[in-house]
MIDOSE-1310 file (N, C-alpha, C; in nm, 2 decimals, decimal comma, always signed):
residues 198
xxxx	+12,35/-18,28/+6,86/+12,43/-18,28/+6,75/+12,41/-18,14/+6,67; +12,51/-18,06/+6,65/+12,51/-17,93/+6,55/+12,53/-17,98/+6,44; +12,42/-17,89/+6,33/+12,43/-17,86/+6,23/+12,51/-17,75/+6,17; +12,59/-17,79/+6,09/+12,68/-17,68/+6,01/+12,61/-17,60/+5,87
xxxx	+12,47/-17,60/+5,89/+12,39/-17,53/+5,78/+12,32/-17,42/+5,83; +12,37/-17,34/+5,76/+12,35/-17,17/+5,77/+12,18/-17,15/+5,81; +12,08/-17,15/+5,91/+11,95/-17,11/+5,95/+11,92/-17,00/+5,80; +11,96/-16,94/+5,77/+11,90/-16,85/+5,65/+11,99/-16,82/+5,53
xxxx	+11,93/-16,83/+5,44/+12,01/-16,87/+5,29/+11,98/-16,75/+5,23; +12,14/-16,68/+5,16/+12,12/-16,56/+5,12/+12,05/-16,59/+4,95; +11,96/-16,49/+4,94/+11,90/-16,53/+4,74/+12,01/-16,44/+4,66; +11,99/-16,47/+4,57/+12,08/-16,42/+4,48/+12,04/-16,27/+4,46
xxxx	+12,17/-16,18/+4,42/+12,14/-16,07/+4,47/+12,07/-16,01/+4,30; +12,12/-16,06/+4,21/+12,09/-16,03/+4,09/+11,89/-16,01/+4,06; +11,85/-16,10/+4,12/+11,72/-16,13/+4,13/+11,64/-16,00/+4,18; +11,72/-16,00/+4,29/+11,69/-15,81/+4,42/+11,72/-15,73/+4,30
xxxx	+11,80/-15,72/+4,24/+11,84/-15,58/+4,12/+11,73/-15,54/+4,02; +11,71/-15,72/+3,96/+11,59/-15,67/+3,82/+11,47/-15,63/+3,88; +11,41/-15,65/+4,02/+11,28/-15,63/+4,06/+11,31/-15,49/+4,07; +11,43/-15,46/+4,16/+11,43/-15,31/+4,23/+11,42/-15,20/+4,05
xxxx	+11,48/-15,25/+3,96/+11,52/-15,18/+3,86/+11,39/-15,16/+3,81; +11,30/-15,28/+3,77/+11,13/-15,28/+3,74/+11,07/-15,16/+3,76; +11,07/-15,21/+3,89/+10,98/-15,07/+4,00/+11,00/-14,95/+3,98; +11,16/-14,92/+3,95/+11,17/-14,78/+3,96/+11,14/-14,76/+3,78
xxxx	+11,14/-14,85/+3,72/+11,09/-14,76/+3,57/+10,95/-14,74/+3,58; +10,91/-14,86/+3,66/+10,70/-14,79/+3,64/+10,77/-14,69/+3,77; +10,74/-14,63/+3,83/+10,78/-14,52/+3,89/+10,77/-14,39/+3,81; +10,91/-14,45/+3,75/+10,92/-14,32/+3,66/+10,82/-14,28/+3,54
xxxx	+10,77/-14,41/+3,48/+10,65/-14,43/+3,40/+10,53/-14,33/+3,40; +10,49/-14,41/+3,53/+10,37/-14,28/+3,67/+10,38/-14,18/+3,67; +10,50/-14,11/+3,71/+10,54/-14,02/+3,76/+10,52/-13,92/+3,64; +10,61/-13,97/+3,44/+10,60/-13,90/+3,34/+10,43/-13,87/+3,27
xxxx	+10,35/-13,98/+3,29/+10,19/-13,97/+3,30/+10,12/-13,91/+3,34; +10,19/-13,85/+3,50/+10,09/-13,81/+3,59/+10,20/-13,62/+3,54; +10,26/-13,63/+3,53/+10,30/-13,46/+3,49/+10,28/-13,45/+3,34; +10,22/-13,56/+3,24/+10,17/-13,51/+3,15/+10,02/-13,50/+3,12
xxxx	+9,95/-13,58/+3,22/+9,81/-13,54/+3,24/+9,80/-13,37/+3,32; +9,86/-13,40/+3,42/+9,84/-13,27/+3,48/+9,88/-13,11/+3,39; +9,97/-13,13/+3,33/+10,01/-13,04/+3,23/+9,93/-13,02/+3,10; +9,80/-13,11/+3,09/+9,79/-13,09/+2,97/+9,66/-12,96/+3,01
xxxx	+9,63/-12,88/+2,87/+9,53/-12,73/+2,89/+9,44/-12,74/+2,78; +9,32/-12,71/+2,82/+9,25/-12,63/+2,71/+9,23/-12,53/+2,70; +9,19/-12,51/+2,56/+9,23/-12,37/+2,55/+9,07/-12,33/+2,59; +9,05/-12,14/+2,63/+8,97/-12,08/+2,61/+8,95/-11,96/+2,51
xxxx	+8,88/-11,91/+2,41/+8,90/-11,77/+2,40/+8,73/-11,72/+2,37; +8,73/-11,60/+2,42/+8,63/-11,53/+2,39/+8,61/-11,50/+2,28; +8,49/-11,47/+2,25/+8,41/-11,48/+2,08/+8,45/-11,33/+2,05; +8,48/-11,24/+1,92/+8,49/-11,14/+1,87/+8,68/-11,09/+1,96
xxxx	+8,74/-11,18/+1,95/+8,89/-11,09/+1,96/+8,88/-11,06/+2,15; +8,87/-11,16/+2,22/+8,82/-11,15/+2,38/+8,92/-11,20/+2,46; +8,92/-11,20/+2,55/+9,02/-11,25/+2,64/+9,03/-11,40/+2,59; +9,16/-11,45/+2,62/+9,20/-11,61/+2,59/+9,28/-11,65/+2,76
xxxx	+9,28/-11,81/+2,73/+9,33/-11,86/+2,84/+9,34/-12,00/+2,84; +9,44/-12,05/+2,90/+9,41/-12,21/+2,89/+9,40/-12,24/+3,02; +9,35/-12,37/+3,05/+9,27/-12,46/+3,18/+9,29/-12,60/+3,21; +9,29/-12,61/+3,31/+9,35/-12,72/+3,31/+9,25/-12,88/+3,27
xxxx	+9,31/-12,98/+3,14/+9,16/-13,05/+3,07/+9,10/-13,10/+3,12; +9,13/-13,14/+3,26/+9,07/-13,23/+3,36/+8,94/-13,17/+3,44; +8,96/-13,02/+3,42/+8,80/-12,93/+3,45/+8,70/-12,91/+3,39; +8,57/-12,96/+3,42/+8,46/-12,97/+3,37/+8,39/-12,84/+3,37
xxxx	+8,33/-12,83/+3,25/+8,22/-12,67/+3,21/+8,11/-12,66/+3,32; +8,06/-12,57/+3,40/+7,94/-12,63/+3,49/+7,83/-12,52/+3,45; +7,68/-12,55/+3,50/+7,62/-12,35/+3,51/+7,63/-12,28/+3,58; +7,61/-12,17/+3,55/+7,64/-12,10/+3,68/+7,48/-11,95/+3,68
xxxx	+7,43/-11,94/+3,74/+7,35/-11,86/+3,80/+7,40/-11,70/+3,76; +7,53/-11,64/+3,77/+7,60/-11,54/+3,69/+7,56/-11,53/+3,54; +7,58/-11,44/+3,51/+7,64/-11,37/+3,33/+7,77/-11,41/+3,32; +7,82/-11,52/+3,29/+7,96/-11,56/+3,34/+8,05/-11,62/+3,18
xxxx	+8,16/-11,56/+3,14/+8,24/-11,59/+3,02/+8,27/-11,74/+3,01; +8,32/-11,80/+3,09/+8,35/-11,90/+3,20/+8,34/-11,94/+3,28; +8,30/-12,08/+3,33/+8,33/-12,14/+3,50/+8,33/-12,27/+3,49; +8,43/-12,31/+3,52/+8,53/-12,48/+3,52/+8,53/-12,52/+3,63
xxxx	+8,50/-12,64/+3,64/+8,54/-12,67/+3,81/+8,60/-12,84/+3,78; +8,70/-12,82/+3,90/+8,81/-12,96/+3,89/+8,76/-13,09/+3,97; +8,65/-13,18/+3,90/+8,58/-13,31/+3,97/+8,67/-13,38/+4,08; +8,83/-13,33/+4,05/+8,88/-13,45/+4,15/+8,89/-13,36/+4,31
xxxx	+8,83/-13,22/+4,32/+8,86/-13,12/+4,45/+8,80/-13,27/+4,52; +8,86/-13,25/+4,65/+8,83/-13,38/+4,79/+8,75/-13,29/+4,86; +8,62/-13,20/+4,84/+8,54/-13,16/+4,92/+8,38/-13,20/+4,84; +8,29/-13,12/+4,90/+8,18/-13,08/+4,84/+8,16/-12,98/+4,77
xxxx	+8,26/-12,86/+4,77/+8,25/-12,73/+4,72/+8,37/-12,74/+4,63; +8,37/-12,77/+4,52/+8,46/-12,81/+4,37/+8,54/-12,67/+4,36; +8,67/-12,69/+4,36/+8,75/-12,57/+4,30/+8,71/-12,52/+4,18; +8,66/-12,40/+4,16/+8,66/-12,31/+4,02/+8,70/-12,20/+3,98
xxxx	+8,70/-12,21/+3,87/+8,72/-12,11/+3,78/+8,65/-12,02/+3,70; +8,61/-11,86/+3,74/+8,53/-11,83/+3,68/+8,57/-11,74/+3,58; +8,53/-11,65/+3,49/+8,60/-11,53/+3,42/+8,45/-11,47/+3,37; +8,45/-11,29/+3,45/+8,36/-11,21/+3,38/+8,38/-11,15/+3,32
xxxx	+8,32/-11,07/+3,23/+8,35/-10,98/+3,15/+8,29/-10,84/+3,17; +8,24/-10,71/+3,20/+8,19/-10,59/+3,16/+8,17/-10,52/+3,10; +8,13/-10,44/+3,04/+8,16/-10,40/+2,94/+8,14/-10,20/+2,98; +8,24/-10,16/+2,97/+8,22/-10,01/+3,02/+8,20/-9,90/+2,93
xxxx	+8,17/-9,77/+3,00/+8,18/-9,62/+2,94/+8,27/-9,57/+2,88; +8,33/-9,59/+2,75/+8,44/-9,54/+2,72/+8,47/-9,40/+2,73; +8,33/-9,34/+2,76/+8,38/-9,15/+2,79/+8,45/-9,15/+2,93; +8,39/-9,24/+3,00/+8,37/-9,27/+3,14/+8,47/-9,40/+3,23
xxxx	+8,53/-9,42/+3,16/+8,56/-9,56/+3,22/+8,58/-9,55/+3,37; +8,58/-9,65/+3,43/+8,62/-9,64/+3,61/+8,77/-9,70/+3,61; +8,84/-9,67/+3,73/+8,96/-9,73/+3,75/+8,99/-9,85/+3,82; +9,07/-9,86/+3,86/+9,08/-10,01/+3,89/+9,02/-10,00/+4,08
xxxx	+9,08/-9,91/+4,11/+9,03/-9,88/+4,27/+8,88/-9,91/+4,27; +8,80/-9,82/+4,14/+8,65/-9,85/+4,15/+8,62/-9,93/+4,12; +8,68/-10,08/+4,05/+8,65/-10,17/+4,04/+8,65/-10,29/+4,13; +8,76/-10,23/+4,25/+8,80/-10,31/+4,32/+8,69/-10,27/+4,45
xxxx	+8,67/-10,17/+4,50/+8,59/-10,07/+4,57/+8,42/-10,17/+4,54; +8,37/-10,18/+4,41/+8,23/-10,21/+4,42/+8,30/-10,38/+4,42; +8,39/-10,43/+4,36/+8,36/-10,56/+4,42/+8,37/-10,63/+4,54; +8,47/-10,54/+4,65/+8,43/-10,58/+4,76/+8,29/-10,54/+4,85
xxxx	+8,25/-10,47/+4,81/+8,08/-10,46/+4,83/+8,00/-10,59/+4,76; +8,02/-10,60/+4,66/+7,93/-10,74/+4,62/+7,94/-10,86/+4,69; +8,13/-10,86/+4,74/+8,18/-10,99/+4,79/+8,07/-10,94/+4,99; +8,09/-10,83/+4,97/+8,03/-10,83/+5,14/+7,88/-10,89/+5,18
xxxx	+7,82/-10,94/+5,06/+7,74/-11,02/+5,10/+7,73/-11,17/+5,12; +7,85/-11,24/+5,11/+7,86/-11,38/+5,10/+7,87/-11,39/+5,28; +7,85/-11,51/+5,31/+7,82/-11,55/+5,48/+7,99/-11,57/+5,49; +7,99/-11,50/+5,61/+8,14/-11,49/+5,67/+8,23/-11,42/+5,57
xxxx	+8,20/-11,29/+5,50/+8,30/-11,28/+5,42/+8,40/-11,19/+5,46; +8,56/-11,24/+5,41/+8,66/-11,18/+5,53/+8,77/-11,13/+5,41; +8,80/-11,01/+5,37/+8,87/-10,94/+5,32/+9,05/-10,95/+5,34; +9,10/-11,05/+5,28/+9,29/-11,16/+5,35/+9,34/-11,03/+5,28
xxxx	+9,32/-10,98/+5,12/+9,48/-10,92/+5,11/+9,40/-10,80/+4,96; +9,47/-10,73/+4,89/+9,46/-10,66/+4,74/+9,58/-10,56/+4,73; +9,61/-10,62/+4,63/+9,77/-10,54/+4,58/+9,76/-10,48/+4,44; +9,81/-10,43/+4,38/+9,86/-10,43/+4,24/+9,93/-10,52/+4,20
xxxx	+9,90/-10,55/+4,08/+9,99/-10,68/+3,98/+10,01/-10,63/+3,80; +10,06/-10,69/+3,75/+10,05/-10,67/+3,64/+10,03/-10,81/+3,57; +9,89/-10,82/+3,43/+9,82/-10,93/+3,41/+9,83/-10,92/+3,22; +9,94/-11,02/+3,19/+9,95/-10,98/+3,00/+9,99/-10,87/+3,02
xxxx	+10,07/-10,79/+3,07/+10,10/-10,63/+3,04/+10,03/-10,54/+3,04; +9,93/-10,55/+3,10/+9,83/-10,44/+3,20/+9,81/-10,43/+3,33; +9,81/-10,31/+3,40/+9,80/-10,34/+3,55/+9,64/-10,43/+3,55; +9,68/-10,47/+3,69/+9,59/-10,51/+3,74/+9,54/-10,55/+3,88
xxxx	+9,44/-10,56/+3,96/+9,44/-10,50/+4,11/+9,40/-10,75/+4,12; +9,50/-10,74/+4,26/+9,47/-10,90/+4,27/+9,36/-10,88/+4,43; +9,30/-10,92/+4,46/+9,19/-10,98/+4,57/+9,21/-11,08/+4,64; +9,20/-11,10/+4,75/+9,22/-11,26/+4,81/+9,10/-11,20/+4,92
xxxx	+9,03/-11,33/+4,95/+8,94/-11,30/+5,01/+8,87/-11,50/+5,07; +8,80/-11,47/+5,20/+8,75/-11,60/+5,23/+8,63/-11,59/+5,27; +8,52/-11,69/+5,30/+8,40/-11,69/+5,27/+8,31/-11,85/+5,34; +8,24/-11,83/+5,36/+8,18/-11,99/+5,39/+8,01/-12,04/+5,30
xxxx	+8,03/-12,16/+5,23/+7,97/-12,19/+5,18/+7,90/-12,30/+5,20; +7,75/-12,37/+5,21/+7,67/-12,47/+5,25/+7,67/-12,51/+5,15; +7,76/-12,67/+5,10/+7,75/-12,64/+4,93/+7,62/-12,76/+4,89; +7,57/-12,86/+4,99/+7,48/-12,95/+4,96/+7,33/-12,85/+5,09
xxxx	+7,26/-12,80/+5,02/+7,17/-12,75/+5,05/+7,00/-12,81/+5,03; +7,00/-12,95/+5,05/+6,89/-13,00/+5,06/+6,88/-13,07/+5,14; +6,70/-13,07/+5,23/+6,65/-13,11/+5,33/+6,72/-13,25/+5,33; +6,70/-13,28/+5,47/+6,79/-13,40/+5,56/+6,92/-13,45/+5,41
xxxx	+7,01/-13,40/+5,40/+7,13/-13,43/+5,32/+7,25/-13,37/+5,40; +7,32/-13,41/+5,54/+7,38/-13,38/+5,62/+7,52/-13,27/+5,56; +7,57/-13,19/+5,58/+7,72/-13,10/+5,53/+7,76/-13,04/+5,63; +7,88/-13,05/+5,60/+7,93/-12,91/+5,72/+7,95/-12,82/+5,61
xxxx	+7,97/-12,70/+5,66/+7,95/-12,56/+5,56/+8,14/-12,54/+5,54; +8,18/-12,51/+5,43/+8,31/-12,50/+5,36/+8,36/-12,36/+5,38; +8,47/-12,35/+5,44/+8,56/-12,23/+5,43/+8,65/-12,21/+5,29; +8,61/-12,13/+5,22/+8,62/-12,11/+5,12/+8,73/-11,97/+5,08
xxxx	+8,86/-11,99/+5,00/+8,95/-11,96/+4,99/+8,96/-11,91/+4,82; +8,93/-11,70/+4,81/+8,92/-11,75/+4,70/+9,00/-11,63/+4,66; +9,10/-11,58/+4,49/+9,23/-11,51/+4,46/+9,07/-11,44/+4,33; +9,13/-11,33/+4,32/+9,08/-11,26/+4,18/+9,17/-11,18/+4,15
xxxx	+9,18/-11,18/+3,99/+9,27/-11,07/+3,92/+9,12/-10,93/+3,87; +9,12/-10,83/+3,85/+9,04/-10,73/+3,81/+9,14/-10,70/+3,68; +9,09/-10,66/+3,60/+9,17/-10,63/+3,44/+9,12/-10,52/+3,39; +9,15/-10,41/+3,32/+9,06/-10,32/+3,25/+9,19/-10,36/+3,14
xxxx	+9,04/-10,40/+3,04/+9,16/-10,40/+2,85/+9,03/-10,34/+2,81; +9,09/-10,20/+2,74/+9,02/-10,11/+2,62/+8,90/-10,08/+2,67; +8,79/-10,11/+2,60/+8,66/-10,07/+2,67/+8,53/-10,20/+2,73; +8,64/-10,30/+2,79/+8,62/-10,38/+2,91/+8,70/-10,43/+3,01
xxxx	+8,59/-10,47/+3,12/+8,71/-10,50/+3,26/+8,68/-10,65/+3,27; +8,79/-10,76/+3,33/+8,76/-10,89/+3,29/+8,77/-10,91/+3,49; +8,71/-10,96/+3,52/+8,71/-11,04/+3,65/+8,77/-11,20/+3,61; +8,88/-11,23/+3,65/+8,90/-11,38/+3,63/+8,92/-11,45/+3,80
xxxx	+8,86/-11,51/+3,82/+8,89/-11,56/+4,00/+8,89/-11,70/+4,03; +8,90/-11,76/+4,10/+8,96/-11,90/+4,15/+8,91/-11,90/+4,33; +8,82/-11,99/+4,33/+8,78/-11,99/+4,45/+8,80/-12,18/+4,50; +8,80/-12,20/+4,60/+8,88/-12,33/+4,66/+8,84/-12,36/+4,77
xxxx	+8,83/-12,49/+4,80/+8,80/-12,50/+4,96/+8,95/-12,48/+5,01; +8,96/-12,45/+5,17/+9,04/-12,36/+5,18/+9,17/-12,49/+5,24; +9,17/-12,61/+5,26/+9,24/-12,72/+5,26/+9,34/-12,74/+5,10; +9,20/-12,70/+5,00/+9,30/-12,78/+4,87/+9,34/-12,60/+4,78
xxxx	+9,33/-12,50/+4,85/+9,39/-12,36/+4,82/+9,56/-12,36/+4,77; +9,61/-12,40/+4,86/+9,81/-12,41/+4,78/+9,79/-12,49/+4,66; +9,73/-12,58/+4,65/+9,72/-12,64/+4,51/+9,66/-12,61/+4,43; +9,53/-12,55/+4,43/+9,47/-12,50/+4,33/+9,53/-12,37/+4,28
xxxx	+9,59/-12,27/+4,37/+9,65/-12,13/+4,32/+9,75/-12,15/+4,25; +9,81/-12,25/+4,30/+10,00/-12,28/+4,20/+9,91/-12,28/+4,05; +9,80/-12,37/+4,02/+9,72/-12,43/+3,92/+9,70/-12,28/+3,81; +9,60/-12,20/+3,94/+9,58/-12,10/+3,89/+9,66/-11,96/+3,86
xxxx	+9,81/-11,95/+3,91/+9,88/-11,89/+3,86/+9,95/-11,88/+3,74; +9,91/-12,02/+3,71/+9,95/-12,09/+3,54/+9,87/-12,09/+3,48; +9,73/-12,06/+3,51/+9,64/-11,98/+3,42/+9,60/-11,85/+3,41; +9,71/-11,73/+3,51/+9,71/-11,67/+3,48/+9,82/-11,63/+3,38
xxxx	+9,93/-11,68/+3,44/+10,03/-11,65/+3,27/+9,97/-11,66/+3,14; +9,91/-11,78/+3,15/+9,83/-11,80/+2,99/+9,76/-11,67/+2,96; +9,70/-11,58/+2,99/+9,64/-11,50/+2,97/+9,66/-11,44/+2,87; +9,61/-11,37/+2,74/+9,63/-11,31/+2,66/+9,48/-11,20/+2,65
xx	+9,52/-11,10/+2,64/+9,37/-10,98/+2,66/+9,39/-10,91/+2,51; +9,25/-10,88/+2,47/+9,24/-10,78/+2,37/+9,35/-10,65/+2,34
């Protein structure tokens, strides 16, 4: 004997609408949250009229072993070796000052001591309306360095701007493990616009 009753019963379609409509507002919700977390900065500025800049708030202050103006690093990097942010400062000869070549010239000497260090690119830029010489450069780092604590050593992916404002040169640089590099540089190109110099 057949049955004249349909094996599958359609639901009402109205039901399918308010769920689908739900979802897409938390979506959009998430979505407005997560570009206003990401967007938000703090500010930096140097003591006595010094370079300024903003950062992104989610990066933590750390120490650093340098004479260093700055160094931020972003807790959520997915490695061992934390994306940061550093900024030096110098202070030069004003009978004397060096040019940007010779700035650029001794710091890839300094950089030629890091393990594996490989010289990618240096151009001219202009940084706040000053020239300024950019650096790209890669490097490898052992960043958990104690006995039996297992790491593999990090290829390290890292951008500097060189600055001469008045009678100092600012090093600002961004170094990355070299996986989360397109993301942190986009980050760090938006901190370099922020830039305001003496």
């Amino acid at each position: 004997m057949r049955s004249d009753t349909p094996v599958y019963r359609m639901r009402p379609l109205s039901g399918d609408l308010g769920v689908a409509l739900v979802v897409l507002i938390a979506l959009g919700l998430g979505w407005l949250l997560m570009a206003q977390t990401v967007g938000r900065t703090r500010p930096f500025a140097e003591p006595n009229a010094g370079i300024q800049l903003a950062y992104p708030a989610g990066w933590i202050s750390v120490d650093s072993f340098q004479d260093l103006l700055l160094k931020v690093e972003d807790p959520q990097t997915a490695s061992a070796f934390k994306t940061a942010l550093s900024v030096e400062r110098r202070d030069l000869d004003p009978a004397n000052p060096p040019t940007l070549q010779t700035l650029l010239d001794r710091r890839v000497q300094e950089h030629a001591l890091l393990t594996g260090y490989h010289l990618l690119a240096d151009s001219e830029a202009t940084l706040a309306g000053q020239r300024a010489i950019r650096l790209e450069y890669a490097y490898v780092v052992q960043p958990i360095d104690t006995p039996r604590r297992a790491s593999l050593p990090v290829v390290v992916h890292a951008r500097e701007y060189l600055i001469i404002a008045k009678d100092r040169s600012y090093d600002v640089a961004l170094a990355a493990p070299e996986e989360s590099f397109a993301q942190a540089s986009a980050q760090f190109e938006r901190i370099i616009q922020s830039i305001v110099l003496p």
